[in-house]
KEKEMAR-865765 format. One record per residue: chain; residue number from 1; y, z, x of N, C-alpha, C, O in turn; residue in one letter. Coordinates in nm, 4 decimals. Layout:
KEKEMAR-865765
SITE A NUM Y Z X Y Z X Y Z X Y Z X A .
...
end
This chain:
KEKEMAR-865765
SITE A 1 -1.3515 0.4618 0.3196 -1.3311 0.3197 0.3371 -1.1814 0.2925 0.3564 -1.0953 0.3764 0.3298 X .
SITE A 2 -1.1563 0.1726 0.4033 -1.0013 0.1239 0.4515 -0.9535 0.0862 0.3541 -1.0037 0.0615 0.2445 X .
SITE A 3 -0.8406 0.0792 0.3947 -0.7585 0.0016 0.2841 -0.7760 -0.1252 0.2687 -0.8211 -0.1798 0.1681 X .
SITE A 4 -0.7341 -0.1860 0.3872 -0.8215 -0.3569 0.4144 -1.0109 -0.3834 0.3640 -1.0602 -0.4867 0.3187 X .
SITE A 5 -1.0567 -0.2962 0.3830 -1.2177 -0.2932 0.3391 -1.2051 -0.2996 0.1584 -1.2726 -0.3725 0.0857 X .
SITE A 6 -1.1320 -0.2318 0.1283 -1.1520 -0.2063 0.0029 -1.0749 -0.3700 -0.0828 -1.1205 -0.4466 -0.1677 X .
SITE A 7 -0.9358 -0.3655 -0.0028 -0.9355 -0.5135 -0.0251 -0.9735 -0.6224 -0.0279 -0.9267 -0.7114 -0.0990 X .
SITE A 8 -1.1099 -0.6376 0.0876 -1.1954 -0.7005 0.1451 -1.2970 -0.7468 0.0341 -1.3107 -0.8682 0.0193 X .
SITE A 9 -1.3837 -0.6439 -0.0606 -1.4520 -0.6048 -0.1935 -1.3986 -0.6576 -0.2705 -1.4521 -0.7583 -0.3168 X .
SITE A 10 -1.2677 -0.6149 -0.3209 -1.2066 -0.6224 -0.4438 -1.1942 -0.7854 -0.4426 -1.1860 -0.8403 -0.5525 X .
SITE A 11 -1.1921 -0.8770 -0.3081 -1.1563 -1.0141 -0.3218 -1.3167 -1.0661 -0.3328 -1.3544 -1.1531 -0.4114 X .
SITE A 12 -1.3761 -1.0163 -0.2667 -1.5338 -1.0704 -0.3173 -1.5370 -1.0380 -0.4484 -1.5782 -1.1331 -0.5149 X .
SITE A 13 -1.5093 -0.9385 -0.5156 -1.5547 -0.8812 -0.5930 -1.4761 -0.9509 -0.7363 -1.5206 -0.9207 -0.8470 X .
SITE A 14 -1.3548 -1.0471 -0.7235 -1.2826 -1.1357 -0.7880 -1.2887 -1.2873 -0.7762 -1.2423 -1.3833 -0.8377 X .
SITE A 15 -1.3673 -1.2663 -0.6689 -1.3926 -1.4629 -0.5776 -1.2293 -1.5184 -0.5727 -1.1884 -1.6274 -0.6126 X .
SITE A 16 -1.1552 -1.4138 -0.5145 -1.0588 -1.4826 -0.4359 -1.0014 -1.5012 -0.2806 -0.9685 -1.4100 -0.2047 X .
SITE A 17 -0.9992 -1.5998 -0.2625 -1.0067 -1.5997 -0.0825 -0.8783 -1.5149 -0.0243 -0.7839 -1.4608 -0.0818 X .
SITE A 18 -0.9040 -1.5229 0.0724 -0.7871 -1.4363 0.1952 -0.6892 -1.5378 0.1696 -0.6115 -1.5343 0.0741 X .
SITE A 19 -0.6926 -1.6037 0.2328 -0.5576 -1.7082 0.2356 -0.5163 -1.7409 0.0609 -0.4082 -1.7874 0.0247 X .
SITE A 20 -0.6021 -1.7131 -0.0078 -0.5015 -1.6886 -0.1961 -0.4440 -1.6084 -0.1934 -0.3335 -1.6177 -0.2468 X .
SITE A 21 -0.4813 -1.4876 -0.1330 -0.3989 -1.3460 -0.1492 -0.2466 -1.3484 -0.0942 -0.1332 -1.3259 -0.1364 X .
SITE A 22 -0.3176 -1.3932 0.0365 -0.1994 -1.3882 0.1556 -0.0631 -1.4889 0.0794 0.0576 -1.4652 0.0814 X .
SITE A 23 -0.1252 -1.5863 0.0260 -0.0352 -1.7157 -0.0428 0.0875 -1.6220 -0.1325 0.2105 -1.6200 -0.1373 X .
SITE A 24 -0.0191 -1.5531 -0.1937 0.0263 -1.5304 -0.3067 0.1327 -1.3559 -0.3369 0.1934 -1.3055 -0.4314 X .
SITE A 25 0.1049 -1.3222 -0.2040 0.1800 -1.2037 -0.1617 0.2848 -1.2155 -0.0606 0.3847 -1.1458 -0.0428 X .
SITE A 26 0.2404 -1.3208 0.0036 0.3633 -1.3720 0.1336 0.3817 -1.3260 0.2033 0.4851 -1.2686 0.2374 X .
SITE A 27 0.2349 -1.3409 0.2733 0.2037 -1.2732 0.4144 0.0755 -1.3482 0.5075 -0.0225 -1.3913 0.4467 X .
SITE A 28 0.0831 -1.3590 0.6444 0.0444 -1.4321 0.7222 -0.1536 -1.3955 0.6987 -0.1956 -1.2833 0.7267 X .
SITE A 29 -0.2194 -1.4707 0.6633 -0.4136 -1.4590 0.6285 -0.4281 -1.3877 0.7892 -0.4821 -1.2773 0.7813 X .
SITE A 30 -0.4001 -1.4181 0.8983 -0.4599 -1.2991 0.9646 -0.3900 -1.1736 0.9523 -0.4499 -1.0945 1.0251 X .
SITE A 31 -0.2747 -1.1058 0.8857 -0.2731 -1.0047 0.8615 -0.3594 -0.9158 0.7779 -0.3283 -0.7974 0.7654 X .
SITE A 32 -0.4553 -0.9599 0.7255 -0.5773 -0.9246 0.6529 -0.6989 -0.8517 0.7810 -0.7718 -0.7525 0.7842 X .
SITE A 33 -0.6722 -0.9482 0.8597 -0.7672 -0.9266 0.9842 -0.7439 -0.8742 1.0826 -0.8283 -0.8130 1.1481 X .
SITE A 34 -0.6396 -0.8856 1.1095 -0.5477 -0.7235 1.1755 -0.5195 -0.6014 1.1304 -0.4869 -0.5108 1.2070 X .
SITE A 35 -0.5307 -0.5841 0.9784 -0.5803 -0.4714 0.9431 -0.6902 -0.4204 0.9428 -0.7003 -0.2983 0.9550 X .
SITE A 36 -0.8178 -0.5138 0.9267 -0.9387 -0.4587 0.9129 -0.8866 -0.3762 1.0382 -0.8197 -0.2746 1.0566 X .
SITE A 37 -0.9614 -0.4863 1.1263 -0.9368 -0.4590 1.3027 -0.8959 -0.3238 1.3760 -0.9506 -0.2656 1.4697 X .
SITE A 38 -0.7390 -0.2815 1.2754 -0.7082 -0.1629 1.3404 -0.6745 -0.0694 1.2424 -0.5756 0.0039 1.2387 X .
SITE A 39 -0.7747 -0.0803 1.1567 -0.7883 0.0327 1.0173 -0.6232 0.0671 0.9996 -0.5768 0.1624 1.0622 X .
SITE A 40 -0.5661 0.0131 0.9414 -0.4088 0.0025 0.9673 -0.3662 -0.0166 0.7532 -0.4338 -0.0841 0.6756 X .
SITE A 41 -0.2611 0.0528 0.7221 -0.2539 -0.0239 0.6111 -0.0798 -0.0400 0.5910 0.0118 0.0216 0.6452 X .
SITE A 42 -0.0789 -0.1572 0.4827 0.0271 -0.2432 0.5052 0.1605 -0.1523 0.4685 0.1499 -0.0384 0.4232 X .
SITE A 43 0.2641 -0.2052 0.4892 0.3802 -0.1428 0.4359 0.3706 -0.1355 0.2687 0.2951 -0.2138 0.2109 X .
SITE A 44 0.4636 -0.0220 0.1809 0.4538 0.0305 0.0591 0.4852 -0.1012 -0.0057 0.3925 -0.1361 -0.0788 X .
SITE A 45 0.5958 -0.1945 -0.0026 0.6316 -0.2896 -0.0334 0.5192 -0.4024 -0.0392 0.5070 -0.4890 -0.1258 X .
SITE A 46 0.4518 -0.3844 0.0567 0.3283 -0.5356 0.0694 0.1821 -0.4828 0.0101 0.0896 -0.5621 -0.0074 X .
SITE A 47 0.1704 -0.3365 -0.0199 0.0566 -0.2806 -0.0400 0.0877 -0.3044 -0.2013 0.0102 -0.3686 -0.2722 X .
SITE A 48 0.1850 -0.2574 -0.2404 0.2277 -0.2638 -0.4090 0.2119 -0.4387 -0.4653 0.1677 -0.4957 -0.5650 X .
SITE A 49 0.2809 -0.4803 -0.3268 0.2404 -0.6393 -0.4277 0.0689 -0.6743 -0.3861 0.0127 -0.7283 -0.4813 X .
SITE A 50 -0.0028 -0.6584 -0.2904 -0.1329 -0.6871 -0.2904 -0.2323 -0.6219 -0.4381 -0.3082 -0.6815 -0.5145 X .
SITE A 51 -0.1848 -0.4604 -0.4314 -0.2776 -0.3927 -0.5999 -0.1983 -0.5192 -0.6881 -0.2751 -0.6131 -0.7094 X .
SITE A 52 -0.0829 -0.5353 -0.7335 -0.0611 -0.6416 -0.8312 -0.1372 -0.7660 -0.8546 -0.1844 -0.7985 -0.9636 X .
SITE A 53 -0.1469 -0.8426 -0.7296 -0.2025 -0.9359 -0.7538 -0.3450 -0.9249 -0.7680 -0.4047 -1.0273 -0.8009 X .
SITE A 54 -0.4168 -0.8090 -0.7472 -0.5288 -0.7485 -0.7573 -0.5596 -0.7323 -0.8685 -0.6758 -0.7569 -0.9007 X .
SITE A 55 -0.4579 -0.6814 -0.9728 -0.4607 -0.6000 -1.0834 -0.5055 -0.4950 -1.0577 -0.5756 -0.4613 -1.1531 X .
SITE A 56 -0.5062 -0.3854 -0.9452 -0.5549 -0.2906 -0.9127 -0.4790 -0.1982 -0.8478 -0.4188 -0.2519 -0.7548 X .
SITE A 57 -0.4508 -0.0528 -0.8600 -0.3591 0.0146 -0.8415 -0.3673 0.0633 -0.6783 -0.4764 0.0598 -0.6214 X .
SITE A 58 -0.2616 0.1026 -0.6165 -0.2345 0.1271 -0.4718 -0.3069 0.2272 -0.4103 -0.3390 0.2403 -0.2922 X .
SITE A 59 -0.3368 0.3238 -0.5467 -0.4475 0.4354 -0.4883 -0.5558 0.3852 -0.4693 -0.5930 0.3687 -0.3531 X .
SITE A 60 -0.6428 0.3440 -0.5848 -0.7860 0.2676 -0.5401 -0.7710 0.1984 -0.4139 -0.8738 0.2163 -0.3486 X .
SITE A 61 -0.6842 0.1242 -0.3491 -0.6456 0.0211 -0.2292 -0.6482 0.1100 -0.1450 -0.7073 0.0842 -0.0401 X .
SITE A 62 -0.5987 0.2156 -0.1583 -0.5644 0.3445 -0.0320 -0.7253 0.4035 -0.0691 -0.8035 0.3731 0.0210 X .
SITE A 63 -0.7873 0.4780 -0.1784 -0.8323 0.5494 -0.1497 -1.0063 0.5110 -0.2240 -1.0864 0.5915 -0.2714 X .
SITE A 64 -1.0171 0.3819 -0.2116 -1.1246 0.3502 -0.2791 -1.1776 0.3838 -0.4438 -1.2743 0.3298 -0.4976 X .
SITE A 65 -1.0898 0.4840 -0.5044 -1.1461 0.5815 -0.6352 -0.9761 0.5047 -0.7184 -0.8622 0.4624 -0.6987 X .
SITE A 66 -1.0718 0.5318 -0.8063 -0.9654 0.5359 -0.9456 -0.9440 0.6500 -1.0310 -1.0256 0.7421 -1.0265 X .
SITE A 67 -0.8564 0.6550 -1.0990 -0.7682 0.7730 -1.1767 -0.7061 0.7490 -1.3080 -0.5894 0.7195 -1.3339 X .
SITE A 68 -0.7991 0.7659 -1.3798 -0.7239 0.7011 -1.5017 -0.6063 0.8044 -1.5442 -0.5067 0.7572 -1.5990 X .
SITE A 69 -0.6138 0.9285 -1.5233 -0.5141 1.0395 -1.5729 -0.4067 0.9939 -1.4209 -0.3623 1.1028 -1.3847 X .
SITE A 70 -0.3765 0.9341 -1.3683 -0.2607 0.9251 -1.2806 -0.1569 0.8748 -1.3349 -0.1800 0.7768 -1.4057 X .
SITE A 71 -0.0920 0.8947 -1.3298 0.0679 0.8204 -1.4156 0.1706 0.8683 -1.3464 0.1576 0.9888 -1.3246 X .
SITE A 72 0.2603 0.8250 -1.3065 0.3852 0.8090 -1.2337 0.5008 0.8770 -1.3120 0.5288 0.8373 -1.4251 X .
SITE A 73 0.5424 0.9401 -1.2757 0.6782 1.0140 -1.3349 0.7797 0.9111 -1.3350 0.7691 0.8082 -1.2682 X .
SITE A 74 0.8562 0.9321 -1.3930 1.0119 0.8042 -1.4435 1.0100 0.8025 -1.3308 0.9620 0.7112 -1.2635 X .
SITE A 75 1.0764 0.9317 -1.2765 1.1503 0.9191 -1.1316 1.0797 0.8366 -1.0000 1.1452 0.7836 -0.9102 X .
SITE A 76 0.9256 0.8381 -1.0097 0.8891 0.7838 -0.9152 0.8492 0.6260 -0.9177 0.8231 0.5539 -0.8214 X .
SITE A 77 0.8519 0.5953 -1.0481 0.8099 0.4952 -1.0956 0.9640 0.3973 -1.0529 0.9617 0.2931 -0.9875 X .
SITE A 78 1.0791 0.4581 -1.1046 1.2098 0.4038 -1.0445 1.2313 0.3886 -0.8874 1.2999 0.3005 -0.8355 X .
SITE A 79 1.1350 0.5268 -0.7941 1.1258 0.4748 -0.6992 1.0863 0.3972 -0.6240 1.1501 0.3484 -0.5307 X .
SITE A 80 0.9303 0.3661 -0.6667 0.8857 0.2398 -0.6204 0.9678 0.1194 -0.6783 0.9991 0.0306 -0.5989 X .
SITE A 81 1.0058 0.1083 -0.8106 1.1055 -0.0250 -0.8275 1.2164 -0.0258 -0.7310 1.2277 -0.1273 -0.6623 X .
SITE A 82 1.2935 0.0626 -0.7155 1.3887 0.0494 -0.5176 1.3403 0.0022 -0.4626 1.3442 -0.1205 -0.4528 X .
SITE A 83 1.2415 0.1093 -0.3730 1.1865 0.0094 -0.2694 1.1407 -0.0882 -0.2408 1.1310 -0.1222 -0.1228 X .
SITE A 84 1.0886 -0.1803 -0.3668 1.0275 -0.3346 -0.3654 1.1619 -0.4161 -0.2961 1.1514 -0.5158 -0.2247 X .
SITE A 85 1.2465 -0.3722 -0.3213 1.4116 -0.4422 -0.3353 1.4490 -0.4146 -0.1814 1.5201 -0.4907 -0.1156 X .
SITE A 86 1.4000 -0.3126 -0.1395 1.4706 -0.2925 0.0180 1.4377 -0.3833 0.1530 1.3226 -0.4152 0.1827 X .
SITE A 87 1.5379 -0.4154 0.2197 1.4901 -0.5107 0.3129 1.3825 -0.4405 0.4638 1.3440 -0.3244 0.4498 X .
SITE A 88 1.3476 -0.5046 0.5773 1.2084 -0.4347 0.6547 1.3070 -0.3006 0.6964 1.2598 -0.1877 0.6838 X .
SITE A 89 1.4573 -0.3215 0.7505 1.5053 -0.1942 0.7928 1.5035 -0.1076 0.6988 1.4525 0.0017 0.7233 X .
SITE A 90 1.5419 -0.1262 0.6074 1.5571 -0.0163 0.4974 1.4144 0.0596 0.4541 1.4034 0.1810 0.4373 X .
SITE A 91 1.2988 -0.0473 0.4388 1.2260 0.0450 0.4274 1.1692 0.1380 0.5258 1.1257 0.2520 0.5098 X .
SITE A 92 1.1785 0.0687 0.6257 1.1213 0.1402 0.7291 1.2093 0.2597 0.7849 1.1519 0.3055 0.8837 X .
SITE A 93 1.3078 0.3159 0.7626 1.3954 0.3977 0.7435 1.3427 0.5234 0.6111 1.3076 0.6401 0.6283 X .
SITE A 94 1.3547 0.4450 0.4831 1.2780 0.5475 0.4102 1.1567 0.5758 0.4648 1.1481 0.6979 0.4780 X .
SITE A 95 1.0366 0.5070 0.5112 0.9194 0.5510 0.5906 0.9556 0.6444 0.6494 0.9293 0.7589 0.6127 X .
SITE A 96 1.0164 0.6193 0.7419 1.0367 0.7478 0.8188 1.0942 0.8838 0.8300 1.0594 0.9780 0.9013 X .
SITE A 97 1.2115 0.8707 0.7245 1.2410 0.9524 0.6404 1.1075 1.0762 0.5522 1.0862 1.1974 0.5572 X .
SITE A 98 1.0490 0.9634 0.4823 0.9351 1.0698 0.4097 0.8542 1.0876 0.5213 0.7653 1.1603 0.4769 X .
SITE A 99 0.8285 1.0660 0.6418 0.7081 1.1104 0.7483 0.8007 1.2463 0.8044 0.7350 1.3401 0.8495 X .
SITE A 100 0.9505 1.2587 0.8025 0.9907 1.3886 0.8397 0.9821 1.4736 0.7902 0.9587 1.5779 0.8513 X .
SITE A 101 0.9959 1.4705 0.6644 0.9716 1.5419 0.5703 0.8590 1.6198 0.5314 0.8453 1.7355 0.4915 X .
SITE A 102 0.7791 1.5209 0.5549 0.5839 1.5731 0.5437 0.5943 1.6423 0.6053 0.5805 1.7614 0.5771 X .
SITE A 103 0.6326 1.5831 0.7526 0.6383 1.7148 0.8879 0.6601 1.8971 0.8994 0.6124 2.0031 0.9401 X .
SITE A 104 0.7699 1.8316 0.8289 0.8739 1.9690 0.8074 0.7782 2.0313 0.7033 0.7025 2.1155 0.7515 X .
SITE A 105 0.7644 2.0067 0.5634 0.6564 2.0711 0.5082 0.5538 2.1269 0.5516 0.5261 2.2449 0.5300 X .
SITE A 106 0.4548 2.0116 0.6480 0.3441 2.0864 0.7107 0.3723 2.1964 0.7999 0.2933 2.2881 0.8224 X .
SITE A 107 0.4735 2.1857 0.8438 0.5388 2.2704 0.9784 0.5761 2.3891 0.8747 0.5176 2.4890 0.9164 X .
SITE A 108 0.6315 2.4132 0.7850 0.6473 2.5349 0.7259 0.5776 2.5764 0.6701 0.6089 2.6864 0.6247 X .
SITE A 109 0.4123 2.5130 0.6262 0.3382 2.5629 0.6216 0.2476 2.6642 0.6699 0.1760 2.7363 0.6004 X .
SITE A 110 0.2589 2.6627 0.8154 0.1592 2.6620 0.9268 0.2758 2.7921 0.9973 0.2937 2.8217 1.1155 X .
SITE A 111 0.3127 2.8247 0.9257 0.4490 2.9566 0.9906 0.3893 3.0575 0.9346 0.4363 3.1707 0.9452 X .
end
């Protein structure tokens, strides 16, 4: 399931509308519908505040399942507090940053 699908549930599944969410995360109600649309999911920054206002964590949002043994290391836990703070260039810079990286990993994998 999508990320938007699962969001989709979780707002039935709370009886809160699209346009509450959107209000309340500060982001345009058809961006809800442009994700379904193109199975697309939001930036780390807009995905972290949607599980919040959810009360529901970013994995379940990403990956439909929950984890109660998941817990965040200091270090990463400090990292997501950065990035909430970074403006669209900046994050999208770290994005791309960690997508080289993956790369390079997978790529030295596969050697």
């Amino acid at each position: 399931m999508s990320f938007w699908k699962n969001v989709e549930n979780e707002l039935e599944y709370q009886n809160i509308s699209r346009k509450e969410l959107a209000n309340q995360v500060g982001f345009a109600v058809s961006g809800i519908s442009l994700g379904l649309t193109n199975n697309s999911v939001p930036s780390a920054d807009v995905a972290v505040r949607i599980a919040e206002v959810l009360n529901v964590t970013v994995e379940y949002l990403v990956t439909g399942k929950t984890n109660e043994k998941t817990e965040l290391t200091p270090q990463l836990n400090q990292l997501f507090s950065n990035i909430l703070h970074l403006d669209e260039y900046d994050l999208e810079t770290v994005c791309l940053l960690v997508q080289r990286i993956k790369k390079k990993q997978s790529d030295e994998k596969s050697v």
